[in-house]
C-alpha positions as CSV (number, residue, x, y, z in Angstrom):
1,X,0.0,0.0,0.0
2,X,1.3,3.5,-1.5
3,X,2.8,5.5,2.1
4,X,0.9,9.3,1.9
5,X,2.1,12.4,3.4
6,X,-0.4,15.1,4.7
7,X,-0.3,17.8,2.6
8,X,-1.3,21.3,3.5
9,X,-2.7,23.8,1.3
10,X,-2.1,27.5,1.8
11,X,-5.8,28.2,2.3
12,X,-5.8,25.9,5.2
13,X,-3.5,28.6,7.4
14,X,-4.6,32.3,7.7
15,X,-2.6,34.5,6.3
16,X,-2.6,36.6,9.2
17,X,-1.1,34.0,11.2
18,X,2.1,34.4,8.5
19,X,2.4,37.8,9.6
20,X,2.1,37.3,13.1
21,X,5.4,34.2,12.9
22,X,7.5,36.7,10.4
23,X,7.4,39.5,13.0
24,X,7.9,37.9,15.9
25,X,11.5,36.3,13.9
26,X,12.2,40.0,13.0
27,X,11.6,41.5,16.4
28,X,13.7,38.7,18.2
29,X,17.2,39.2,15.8
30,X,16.4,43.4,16.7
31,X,16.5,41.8,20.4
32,X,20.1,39.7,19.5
33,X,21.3,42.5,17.4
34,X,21.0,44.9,20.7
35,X,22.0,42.3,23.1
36,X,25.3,41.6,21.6
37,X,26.0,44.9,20.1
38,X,27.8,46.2,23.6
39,X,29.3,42.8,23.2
40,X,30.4,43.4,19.6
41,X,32.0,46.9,20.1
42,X,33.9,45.7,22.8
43,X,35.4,42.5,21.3
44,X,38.2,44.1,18.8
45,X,41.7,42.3,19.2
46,X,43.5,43.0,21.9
47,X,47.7,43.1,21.3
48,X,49.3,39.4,23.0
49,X,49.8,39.1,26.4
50,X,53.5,38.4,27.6
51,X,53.4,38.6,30.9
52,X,54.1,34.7,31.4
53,X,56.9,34.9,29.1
54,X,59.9,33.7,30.5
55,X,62.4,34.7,27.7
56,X,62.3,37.0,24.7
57,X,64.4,36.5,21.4
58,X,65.5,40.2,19.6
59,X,66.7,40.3,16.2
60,X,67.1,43.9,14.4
61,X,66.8,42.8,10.5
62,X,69.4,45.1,9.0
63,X,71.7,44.7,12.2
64,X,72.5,46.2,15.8
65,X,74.9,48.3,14.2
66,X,72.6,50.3,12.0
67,X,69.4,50.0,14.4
68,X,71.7,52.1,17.3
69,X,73.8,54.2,15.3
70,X,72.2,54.3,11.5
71,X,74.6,56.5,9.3
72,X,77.8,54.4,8.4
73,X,79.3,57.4,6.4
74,X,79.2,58.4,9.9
75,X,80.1,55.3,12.2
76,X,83.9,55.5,12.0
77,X,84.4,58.7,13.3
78,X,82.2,58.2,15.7
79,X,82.7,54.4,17.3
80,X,86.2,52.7,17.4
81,X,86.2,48.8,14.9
82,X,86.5,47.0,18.5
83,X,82.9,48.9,19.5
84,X,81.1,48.4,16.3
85,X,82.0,44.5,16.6
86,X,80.6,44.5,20.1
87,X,77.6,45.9,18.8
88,X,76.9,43.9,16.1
89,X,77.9,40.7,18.7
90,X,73.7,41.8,19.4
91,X,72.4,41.5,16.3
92,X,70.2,38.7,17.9
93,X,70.2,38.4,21.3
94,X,68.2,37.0,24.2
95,X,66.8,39.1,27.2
96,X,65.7,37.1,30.5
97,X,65.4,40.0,32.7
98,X,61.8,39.5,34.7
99,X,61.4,42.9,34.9
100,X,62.4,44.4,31.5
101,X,60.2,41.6,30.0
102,X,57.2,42.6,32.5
103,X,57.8,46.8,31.6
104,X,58.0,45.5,27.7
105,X,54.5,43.4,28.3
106,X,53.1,46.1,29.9
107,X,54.0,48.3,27.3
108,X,52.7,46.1,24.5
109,X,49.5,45.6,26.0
110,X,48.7,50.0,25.3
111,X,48.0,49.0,21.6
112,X,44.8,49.7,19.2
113,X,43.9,47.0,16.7
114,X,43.8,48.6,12.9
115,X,43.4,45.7,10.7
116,X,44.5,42.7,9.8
117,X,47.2,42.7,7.1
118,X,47.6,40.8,4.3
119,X,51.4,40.4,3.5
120,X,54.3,42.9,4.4
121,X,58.2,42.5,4.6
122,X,59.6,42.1,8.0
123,X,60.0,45.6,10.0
124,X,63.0,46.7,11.9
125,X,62.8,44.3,15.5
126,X,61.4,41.2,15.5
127,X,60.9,39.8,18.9
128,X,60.2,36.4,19.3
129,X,58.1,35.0,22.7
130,X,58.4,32.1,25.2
131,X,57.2,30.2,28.4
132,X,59.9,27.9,28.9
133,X,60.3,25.8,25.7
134,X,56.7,27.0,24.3
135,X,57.1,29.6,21.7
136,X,54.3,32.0,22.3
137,X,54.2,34.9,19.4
138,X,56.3,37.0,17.3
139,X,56.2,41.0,16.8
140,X,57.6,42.9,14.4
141,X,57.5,46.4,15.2
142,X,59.0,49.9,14.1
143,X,57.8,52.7,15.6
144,X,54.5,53.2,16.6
145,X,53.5,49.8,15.0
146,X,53.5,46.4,15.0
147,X,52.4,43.2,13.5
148,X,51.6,39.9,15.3
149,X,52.7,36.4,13.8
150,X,48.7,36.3,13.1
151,X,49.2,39.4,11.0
152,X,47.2,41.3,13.3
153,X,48.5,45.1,13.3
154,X,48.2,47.5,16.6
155,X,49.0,51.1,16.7
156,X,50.4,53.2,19.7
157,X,49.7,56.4,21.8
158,X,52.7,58.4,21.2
159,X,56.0,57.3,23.0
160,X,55.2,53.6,22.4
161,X,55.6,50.8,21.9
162,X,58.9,51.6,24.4
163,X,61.5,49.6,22.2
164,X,64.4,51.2,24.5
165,X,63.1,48.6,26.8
166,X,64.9,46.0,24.3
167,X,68.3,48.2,24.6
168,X,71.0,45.6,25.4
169,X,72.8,47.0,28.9
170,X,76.2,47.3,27.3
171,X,74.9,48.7,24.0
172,X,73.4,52.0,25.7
173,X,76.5,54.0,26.5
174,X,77.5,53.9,22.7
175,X,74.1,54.5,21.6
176,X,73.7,57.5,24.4
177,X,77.0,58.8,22.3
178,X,75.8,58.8,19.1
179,X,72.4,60.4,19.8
180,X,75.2,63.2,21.6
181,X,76.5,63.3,18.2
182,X,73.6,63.1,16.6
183,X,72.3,66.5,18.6
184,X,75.8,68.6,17.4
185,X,74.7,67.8,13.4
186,X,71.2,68.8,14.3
187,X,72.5,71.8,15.7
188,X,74.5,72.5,12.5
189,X,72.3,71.2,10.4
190,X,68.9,72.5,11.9
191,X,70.3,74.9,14.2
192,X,72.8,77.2,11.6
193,X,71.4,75.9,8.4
194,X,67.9,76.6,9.3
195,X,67.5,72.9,7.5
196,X,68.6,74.7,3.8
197,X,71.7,73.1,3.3
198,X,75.3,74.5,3.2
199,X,74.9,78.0,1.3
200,X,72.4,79.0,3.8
201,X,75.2,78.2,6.7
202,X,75.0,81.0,9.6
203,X,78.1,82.2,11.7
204,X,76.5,83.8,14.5
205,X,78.1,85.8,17.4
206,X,79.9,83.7,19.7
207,X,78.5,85.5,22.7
208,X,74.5,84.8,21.4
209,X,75.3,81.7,19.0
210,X,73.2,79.6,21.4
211,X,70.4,82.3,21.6
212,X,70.8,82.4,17.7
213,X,70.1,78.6,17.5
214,X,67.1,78.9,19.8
215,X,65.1,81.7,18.0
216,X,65.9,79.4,14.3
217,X,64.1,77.0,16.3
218,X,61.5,78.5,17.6
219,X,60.8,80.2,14.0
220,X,60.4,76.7,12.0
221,X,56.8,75.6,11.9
222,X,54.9,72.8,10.4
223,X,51.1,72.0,9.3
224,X,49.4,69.0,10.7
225,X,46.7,68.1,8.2
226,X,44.8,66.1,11.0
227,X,44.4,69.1,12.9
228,X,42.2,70.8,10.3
229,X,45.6,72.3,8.8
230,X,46.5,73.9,11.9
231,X,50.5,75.4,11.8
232,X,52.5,74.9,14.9
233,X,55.8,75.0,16.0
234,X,58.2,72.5,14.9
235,X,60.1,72.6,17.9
236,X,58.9,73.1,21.3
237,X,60.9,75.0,23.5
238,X,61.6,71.2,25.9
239,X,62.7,69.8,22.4
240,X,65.3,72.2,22.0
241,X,66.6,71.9,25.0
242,X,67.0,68.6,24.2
243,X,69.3,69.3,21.7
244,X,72.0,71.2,23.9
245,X,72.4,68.5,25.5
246,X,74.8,65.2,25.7
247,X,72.6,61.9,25.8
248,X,74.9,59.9,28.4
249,X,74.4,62.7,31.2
250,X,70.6,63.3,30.5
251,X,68.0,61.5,29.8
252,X,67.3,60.7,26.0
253,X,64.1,62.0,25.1
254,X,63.0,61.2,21.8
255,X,62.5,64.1,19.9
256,X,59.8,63.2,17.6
257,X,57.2,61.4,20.0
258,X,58.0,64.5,22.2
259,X,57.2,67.1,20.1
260,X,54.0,65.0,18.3
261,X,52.6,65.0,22.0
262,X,52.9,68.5,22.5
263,X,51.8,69.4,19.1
264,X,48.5,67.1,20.2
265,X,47.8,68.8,24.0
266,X,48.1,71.8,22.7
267,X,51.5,72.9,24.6
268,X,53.3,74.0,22.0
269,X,53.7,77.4,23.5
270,X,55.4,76.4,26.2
271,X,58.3,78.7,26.8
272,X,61.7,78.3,29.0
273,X,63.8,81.0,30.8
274,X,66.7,79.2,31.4
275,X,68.7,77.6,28.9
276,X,72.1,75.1,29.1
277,X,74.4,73.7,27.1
278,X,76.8,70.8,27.2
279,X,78.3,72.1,24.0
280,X,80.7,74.7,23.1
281,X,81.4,76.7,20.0
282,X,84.8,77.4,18.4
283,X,85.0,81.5,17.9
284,X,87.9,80.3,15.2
285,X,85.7,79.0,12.9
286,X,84.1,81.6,10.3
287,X,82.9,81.9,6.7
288,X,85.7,81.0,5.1
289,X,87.2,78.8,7.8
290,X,89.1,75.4,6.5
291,X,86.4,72.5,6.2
292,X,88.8,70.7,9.2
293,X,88.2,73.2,12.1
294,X,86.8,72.7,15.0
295,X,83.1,74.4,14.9
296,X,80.8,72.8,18.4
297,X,82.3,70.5,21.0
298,X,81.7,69.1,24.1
299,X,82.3,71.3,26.8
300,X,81.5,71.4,30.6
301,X,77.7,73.0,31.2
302,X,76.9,76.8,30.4
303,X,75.4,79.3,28.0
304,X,76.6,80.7,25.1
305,X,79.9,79.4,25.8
306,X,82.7,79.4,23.5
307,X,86.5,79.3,23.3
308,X,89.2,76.8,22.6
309,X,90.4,73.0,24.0
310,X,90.3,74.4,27.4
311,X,86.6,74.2,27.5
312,X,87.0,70.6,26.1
313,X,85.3,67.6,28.3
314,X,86.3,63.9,28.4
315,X,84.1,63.4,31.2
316,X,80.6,63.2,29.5
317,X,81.0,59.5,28.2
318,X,82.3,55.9,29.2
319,X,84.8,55.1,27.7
320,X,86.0,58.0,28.5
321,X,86.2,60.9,25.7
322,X,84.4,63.9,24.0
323,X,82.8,64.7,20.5
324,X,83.5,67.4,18.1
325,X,81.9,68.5,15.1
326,X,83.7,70.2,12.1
327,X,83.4,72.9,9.5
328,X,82.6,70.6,7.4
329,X,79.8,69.4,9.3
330,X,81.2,65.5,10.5
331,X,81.7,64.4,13.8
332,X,84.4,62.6,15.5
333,X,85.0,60.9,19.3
334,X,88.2,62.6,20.7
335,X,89.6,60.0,23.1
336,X,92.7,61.6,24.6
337,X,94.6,64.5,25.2
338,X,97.0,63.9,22.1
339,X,93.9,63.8,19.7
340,X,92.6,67.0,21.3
341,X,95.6,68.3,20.5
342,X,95.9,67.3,17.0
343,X,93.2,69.4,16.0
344,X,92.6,72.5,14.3
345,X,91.2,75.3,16.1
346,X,92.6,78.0,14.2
């Protein structure tokens, strides 16, 4: 005997009754949708937690050497071949310090989730995670970014992530002397040159060249298109500063991140009444001047201070020894008393 099936013809159910079933589905996703909106808006990626990690591999992909002290036009003037072996001896290194790795997780944990990427070549550290044996992530990050293994990319509040954190201990006193270099160019180069290049080279008075340097500074803006086109001082008066002074007797601060944040709370106005300098200016060295003359050096703390060797430091750095920048706008370490001098200050 044939099997039938009850059949049900569209007359035989109101249609009202239709209505009734399709609203009552539409209603109850409008009650999911709201329910697990809050729940939606608050689920975006957060960056990896490495707070258990017990060790953290660090590998700078075009070398130690370039990551501390980029410029190798500049590098032997500046670092002796013993110290740039030592600091490539870090191009990948391992740091098990508890609390460096607890300060770094903290400091990873401040980022925003953009977007997940879909291929990019490696940035400038990679640093690799682990709990014991177990490999937990990998970053790569440069600057105010980074990318997880997952290809998951964070951004930072200005200032982080705080890579120094990563600084191998007996890198930092060779890195603190290049940024010192690194502030004598900019006062050449920023400072004298007003960023225009060599024609536009300024010998000020020695008594005011400081002052001189400082009002250059203070008369550079830039426009920051996010802020509705808004033009605002290049360099804040803190950032300047900065720039007088040696990094291995002050702390670094990083010149761009510092002078982004002012820029975004609005404290670009901030003014200073007192000024110092751990640098001194050659009187000697004029328009005309040979290209190897001494121009700025190192010298004991002051204002406006210039003169000869006799203001010359060797106490600002370990190793011992001070830096001096030329006419010709290169720097070089000065080590000992013979070096000193060996140079030309007339």
């Amino acid at each position: 005997m044939p099997v039938s099936f009850n059949r049900y013809h569209p007359k035989d159910v109101p249609c009202h009754s239709v209505s009734i079933i399709g609203i009552a589905s539409i209603d109850v996703v409008r009650l999911l949708y709201v329910a697990t909106l809050p729940l939606c808006l608050g689920c975006r990626p957060n960056p990896p937690d490495l707070t258990t990690c017990t060790h953290i591999d660090v590998h700078y992909r075009d070398g130690a050497l370039d990551y501390f002290c980029p410029g190798r036009s500049t590098q032997d003037g500046i670092l002796s071949k013993r110290e740039k072996e030592y600091i490539r001896s870090y191009d990948t290194w391992t740091m098990t310090d508890k609390k460096l790795i607890k300060a770094f997780a903290h400091s990873i944990r401040q980022g925003i989730y953009r977007h997940q990427v879909e291929g990019y070549t490696s940035l400038e550290v990679t640093v690799v995670c682990y709990r014991g044996e177990e490999r937990v992530t990998s970053l790569d990050m440069q600057g105010r970014t980074m990318i997880v293994d997952d290809r998951r990319e964070f951004e930072y509040p200005l200032g982080l992530p705080d890579l120094t954190i990563l600084d191998p201990p007996g890198v930092k006193p060779l890195k603190a002397r290049w940024e010192c270099a690194s502030n004598l160019g900019g006062l050449l180069f920023v400072g004298l040159m007003g960023g225009q290049g060599r024609d536009h080279l300024s010998y000020p008075d020695p008594n005011r060249w400081g002052d001189v340097i400082v009002g250059t500074l203070r008369g550079q803006h830039v426009i920051y298109a996010y802020q509705n086109n808004k033009r605002v001082r290049a360099y804040p008066d803190t950032i300047i500063a900065s720039m007088f002074t040696c990094r291995s007797i002050h702390a670094a601060t990083d010149v761009n991140a510092a002078g982004s944040q002012l820029a975004e709370t609005n404290s670009l106005n901030q003014t200073l009444q007192t000024w110092r300098s751990d640098y001194a200016m050659n009187p000697n060295c004029r328009k005309g001047s040979p290209e190897d003359i001494v121009f700025l050096f190192e010298s004991k703390p002051g204002w406006n201070q210039h003169g000869g060797p006799e203001l010359f430091t060797f106490d600002n750095h370990d190793p011992r020894g001070g830096l001096v920048l030329f006419h010709d706008g290169h720097v070089r370490f000065i080590r000992t008393e013979e070096e000193l001098k060996q140079l030309r200050w007339k």
